[in-house]
KEMI-642023 format. One line per 10 residues: number of its first residue (from 1); for each residue x, y, z of N, C-alpha, C, O. Coordinates in steps of 0.2 Angstrom, whole numbers. Layout:
NUM = X/Y/Z/X/Y/Z/X/Y/Z/X/Y/Z  ... $
This chain:
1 = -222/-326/329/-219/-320/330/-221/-315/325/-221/-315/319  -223/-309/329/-225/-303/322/-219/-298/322/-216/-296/327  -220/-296/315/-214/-291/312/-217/-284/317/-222/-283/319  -212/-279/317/-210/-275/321/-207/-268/318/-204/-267/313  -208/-264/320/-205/-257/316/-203/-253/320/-207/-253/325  -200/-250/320/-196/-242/323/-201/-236/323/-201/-232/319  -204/-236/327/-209/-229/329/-206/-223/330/-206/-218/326  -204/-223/336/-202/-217/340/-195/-218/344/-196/-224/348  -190/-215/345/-185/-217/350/-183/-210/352/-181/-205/349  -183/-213/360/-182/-206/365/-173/-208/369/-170/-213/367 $
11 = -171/-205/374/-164/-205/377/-163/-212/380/-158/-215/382  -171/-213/381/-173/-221/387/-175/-224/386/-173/-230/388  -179/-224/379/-183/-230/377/-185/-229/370/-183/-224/366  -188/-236/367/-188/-235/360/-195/-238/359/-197/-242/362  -199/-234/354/-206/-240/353/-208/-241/346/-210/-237/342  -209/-249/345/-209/-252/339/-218/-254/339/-222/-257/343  -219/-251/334/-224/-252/329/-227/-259/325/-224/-259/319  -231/-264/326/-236/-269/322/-236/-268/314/-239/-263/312  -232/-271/311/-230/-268/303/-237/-272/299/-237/-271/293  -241/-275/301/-246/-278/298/-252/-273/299/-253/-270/304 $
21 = -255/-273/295/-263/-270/296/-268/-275/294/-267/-281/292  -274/-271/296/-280/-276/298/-284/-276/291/-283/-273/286  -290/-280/291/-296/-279/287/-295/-276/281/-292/-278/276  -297/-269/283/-298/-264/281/-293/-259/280/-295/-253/279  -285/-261/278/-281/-259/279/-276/-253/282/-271/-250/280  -279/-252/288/-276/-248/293/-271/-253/296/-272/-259/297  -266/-247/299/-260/-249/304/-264/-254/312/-268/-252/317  -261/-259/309/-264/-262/319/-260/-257/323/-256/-254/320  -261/-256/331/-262/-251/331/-258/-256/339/-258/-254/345  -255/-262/337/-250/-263/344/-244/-263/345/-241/-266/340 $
31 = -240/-260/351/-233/-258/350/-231/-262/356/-233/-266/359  -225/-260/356/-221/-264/364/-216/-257/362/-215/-254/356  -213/-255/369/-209/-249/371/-204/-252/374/-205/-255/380  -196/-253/372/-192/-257/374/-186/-251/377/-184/-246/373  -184/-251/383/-181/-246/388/-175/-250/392/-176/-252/397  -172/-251/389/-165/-253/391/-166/-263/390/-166/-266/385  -166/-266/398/-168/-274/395/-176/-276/398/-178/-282/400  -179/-272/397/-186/-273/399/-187/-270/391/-184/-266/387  -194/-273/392/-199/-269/386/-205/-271/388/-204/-275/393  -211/-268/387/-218/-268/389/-226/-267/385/-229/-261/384 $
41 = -228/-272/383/-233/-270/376/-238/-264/378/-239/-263/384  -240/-262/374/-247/-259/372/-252/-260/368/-252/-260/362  -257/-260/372/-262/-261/365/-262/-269/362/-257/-272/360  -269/-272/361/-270/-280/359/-267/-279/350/-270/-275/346  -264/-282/348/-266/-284/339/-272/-283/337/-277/-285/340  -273/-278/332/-280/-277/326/-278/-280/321/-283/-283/318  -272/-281/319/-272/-285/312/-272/-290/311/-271/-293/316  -274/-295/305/-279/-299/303/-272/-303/300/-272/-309/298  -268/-300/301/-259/-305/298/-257/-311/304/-256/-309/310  -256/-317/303/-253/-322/308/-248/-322/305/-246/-322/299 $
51 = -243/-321/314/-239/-322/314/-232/-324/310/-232/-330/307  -225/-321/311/-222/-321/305/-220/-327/307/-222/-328/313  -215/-333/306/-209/-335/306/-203/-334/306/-201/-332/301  -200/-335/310/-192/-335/310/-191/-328/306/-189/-327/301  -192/-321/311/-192/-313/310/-185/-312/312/-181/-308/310  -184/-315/317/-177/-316/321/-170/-316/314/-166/-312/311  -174/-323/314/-167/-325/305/-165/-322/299/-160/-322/296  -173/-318/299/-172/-316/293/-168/-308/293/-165/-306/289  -170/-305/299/-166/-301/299/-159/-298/302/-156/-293/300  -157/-304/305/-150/-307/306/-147/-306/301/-142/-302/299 $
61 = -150/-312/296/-147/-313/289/-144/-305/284/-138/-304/282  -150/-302/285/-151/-295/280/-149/-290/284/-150/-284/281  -145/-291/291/-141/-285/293/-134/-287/292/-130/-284/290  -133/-294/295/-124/-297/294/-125/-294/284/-123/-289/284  -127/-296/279/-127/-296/273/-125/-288/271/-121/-287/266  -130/-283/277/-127/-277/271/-122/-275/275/-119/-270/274  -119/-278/280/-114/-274/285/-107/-277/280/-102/-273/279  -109/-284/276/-100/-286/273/-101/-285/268/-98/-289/264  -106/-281/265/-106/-280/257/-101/-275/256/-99/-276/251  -98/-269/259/-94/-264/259/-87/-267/262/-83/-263/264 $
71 = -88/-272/263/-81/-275/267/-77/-280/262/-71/-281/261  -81/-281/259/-80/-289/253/-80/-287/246/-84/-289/243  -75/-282/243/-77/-280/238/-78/-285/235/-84/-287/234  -70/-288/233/-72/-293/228/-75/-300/227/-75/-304/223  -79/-299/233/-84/-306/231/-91/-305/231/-93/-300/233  -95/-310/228/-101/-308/225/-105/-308/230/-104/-311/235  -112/-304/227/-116/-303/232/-119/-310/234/-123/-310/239  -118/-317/230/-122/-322/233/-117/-328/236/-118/-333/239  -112/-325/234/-105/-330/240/-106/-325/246/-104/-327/252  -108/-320/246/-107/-315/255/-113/-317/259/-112/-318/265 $
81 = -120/-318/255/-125/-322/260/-126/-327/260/-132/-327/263  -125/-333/258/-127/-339/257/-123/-341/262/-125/-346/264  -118/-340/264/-114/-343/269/-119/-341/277/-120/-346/281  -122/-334/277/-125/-334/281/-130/-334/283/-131/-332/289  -136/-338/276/-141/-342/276/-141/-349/279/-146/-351/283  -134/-351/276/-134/-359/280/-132/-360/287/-131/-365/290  -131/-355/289/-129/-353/297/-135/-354/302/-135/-356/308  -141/-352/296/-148/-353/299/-155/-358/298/-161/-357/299  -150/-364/294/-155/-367/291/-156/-373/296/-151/-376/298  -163/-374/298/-166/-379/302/-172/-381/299/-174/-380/294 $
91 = -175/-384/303/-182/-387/301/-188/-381/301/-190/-379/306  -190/-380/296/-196/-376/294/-193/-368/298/-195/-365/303  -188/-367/293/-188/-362/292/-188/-358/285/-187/-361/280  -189/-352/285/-192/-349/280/-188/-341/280/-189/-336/284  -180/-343/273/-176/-340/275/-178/-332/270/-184/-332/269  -173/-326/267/-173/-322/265/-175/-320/257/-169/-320/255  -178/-318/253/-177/-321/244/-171/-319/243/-170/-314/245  -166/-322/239/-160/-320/237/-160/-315/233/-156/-311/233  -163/-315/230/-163/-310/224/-166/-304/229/-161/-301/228  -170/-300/234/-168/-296/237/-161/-296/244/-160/-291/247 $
101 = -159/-302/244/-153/-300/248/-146/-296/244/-143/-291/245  -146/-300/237/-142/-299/233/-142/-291/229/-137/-289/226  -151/-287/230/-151/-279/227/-148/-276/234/-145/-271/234  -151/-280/244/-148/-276/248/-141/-276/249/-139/-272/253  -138/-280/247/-130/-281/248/-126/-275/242/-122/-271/244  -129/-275/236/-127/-271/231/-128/-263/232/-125/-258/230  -134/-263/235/-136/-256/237/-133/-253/241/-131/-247/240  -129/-257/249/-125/-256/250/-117/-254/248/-114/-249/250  -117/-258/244/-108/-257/240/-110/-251/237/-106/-247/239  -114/-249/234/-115/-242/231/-114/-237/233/-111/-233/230 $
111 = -116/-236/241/-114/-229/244/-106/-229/244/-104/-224/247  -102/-232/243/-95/-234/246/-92/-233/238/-86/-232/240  -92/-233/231/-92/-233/226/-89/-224/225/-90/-219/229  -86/-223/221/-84/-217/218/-91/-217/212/-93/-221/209  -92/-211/212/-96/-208/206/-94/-212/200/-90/-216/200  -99/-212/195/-96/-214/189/-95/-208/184/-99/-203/184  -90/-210/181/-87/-205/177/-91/-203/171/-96/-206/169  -89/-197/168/-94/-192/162/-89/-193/156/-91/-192/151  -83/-194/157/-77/-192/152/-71/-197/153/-71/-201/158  -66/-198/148/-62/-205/150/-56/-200/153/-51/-202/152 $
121 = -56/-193/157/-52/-192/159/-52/-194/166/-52/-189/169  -52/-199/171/-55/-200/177/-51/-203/179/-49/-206/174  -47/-204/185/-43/-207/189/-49/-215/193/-54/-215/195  -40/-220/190/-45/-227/193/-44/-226/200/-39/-223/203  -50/-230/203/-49/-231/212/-44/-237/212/-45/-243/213  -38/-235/212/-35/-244/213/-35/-248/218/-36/-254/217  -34/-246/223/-35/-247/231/-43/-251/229/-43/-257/232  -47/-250/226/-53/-254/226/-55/-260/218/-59/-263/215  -47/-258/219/-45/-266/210/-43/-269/214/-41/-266/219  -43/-277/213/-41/-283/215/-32/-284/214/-31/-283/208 $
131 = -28/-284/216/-22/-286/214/-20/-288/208/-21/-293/206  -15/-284/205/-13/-288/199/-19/-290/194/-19/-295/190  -24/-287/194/-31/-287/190/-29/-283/184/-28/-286/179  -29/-276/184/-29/-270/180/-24/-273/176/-19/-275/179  -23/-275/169/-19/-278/166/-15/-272/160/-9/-273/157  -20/-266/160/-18/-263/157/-23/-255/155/-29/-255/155  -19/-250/154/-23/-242/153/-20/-239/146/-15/-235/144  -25/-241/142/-21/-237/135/-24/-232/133/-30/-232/134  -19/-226/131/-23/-223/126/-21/-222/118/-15/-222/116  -26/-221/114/-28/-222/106/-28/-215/105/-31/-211/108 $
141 = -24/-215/98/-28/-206/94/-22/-202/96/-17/-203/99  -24/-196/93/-17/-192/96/-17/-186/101/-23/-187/103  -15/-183/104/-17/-179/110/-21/-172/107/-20/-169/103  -26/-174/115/-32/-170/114/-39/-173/108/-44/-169/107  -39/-179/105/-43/-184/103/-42/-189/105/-45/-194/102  -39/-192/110/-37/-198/113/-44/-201/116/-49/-197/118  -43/-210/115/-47/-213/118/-46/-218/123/-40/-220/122  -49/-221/128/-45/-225/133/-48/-231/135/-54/-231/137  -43/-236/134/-47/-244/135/-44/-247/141/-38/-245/142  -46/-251/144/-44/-254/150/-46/-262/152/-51/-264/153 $
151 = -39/-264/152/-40/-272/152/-38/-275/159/-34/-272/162  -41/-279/161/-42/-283/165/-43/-289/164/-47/-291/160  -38/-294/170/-39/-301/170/-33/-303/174/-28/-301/174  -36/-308/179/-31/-311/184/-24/-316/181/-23/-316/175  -21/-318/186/-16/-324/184/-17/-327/183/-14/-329/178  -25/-330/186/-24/-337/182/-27/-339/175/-26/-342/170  -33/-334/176/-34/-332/168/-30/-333/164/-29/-338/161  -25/-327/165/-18/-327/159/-18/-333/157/-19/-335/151  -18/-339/164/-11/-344/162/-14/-347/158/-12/-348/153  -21/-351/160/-27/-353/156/-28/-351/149/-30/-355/145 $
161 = -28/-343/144/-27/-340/141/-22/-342/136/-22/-343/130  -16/-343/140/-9/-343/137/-9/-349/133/-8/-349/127  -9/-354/138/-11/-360/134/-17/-364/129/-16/-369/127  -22/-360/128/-28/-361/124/-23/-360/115/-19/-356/113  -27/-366/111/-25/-363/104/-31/-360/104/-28/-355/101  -36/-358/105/-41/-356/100/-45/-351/105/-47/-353/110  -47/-343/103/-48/-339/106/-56/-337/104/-57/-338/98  -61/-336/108/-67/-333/107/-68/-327/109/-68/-325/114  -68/-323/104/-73/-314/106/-78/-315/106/-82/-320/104  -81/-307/109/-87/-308/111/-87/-301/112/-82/-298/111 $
171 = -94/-297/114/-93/-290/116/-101/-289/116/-105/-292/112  -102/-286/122/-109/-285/125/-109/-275/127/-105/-273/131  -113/-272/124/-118/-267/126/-120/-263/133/-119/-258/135  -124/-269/135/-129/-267/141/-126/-269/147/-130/-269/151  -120/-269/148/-119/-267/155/-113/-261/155/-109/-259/160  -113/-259/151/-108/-253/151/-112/-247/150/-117/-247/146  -110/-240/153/-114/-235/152/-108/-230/151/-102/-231/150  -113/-224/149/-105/-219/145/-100/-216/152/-101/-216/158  -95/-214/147/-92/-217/143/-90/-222/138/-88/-223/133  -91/-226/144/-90/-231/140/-94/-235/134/-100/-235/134 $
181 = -90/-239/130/-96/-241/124/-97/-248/124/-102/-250/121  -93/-251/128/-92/-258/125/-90/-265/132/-84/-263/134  -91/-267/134/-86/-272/137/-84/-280/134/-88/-285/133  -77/-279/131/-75/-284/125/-74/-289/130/-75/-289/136  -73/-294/126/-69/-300/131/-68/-306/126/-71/-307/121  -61/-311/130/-60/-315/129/-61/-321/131/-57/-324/135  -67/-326/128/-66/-333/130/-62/-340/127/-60/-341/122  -62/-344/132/-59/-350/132/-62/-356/133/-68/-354/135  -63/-363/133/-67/-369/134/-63/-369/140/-57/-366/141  -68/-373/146/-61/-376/152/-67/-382/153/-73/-382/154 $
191 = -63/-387/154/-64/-393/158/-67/-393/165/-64/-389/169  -72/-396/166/-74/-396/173/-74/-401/176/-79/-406/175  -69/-402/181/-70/-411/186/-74/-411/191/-75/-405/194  -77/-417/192/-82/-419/198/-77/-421/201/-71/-421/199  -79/-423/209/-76/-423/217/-73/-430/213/-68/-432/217  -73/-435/208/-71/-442/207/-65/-440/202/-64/-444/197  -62/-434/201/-57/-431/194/-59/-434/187/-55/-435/183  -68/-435/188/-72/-438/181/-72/-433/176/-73/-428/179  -73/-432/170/-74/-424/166/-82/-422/168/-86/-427/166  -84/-419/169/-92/-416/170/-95/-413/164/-100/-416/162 $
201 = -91/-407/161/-96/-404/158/-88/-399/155/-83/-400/157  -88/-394/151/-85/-391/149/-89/-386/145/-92/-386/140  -88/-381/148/-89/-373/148/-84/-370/145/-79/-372/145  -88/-362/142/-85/-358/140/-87/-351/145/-92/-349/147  -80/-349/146/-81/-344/150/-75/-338/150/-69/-339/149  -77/-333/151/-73/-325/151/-67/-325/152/-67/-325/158  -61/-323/149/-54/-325/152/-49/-316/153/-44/-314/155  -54/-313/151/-51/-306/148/-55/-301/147/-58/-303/142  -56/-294/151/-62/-290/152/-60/-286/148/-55/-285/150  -62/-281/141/-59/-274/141/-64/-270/141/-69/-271/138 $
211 = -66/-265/145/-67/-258/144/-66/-254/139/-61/-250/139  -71/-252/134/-69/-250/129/-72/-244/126/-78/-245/127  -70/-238/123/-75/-231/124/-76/-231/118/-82/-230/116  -70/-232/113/-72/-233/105/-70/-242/102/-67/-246/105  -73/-241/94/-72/-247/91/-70/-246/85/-73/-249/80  -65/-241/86/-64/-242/79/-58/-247/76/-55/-250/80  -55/-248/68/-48/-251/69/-44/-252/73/-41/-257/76  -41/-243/73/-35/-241/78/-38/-244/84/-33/-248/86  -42/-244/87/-44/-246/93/-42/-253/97/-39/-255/102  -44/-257/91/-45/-264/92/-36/-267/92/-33/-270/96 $
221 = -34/-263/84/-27/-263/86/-25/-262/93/-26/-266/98  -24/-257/93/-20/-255/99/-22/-260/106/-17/-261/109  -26/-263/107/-29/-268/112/-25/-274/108/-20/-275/110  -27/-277/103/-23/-285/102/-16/-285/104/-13/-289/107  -12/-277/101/-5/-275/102/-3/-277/109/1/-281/110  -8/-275/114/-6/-274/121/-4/-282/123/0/-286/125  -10/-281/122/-10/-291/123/-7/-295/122/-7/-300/126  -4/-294/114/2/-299/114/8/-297/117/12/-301/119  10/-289/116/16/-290/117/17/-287/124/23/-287/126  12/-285/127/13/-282/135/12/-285/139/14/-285/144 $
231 = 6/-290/138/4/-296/142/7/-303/143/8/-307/148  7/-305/135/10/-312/135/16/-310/131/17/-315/127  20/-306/130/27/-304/126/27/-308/121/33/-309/120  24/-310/118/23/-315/110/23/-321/113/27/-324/109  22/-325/118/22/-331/122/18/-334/123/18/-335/129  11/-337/117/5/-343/120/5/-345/113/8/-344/108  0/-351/115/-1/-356/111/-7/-353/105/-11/-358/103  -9/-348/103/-15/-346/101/-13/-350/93/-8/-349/91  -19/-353/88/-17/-354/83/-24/-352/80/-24/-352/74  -31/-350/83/-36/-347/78/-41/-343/85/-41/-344/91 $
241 = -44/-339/79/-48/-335/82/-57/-334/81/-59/-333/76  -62/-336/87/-67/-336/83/-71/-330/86/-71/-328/92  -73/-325/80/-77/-320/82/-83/-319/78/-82/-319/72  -90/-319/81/-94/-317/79/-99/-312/81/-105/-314/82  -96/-305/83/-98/-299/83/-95/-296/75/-99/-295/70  -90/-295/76/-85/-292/71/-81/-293/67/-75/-294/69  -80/-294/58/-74/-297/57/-69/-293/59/-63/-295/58  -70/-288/60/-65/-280/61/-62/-285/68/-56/-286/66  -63/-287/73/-60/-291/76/-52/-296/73/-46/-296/73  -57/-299/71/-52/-304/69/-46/-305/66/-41/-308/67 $
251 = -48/-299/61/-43/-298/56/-38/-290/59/-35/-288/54  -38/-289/62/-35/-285/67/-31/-290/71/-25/-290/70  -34/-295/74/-29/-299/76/-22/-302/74/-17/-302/77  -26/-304/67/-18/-305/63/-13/-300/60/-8/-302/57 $
């Protein structure tokens, strides 16, 4: 099967273009003209390309993928195609790269996105937060110097959280752009069982997101504050803390 391209479309008919070139790198120069359920070719193959495989699947795949990437907020771009790669796997087929499904899934949710903000004065899109996510909207400083942090983390997080003695910080840079400065976070170890409820492996992993614009003292306060006493009302098992970005963390903590 050779790959196919959108030439020209009229009120009757549509005509697809030969997307490979020849030798010498000119457009092969053969089309088919498809006019309601008939189509009719033109013109033999010039190009020097054999035939694609399974042209059909793969573009199934990469149109169902960007149509529920703006449907599916919250789930990721490789749980929304992978379900409908295996939909398509048989014998000597030659599926999609993930790694381009996963930039055209994201390219998608992009246009459907609000702007990203210049100043921490911005209204959140809540309607496009997960439920019960937004754990909290602070602001720091005094009015007209204020800064603004924003925490997030599910139920079950919490609950996972609550019951942990020992807390991990952590805070990473580069996925945060301005305003913003930082995205902090809390991790925890969790037990991982196989299909046999055998122990597998034990990971550490994110339990609590912050958004954060500044790092100073006051800052860091005002976020431990929220946490203990607006999230878990002074109620978990925490008995130490391991931080190795900052000791301004830790000791803030206590």
């Amino acid at each position: 099967m050779f790959a196919f391209k959108n030439e020209k479309k009229t009120d009757c008919s549509t005509a697809y273009r030969c997307r490979a070139t020849d030798s010498s790198g000119k457009e092969c120069i053969a089309r088919v003209v498809v006019s309601g359920a008939s189509f009719s070719p033109n013109n033999d193959h010039t190009c020097t390309a054999k035939p694609e495989a399974n042209v059909h699947e793969k573009h199934t795949i990469t149109r169902e993928a960007k149509i529920a990437g703006p449907k599916c907020k919250a789930v990721t771009a490789g749980n929304i195609f992978q379900p409908l790669m295996q939909e398509h796997v048989y014998s000597d087929v030659v599926l999609p790269d993930p790694n381009l499904l996963a930039r055209i899934v994201n390219r998608a949710r992009a246009k459907e996105r609000p702007t990203h903000p210049t100043d921490l004065h911005f209204t959140l899109d809540r309607p496009n937060i997960p439920k019960h996510f937004l754990r909290g909207d602070i602001l720091v400083g005094p009015e007209g110097r204020q800064q603004r942090h924003l925490i997030f983390s599910t139920k079950k997080q919490l609950r996972l959280l609550r019951e942990m003695k020992r807390w991990y910080l952590d805070g990473t840079f580069r996925l945060v752009k301005k305003p913003m400065m930082q995205l902090w976070t809390i991790h925890g170890f969790l037990k991982v069982w196989n299909s046999r409820k055998q122990l597998h492996e034990i990971k550490q992993v994110p339990l609590l997101y912050v958004l954060m614009i500044r790092r100073t003292a006051a800052d860091y306060e005002a976020v431990f504050l929220h946490i203990r006493e607006k999230i878990f009302q002074d109620e978990f098992s925490l008995e130490e803390v391991v931080c190795d970005i900052e000791k301004l963390s830790g000791e803030r903590f206590r």
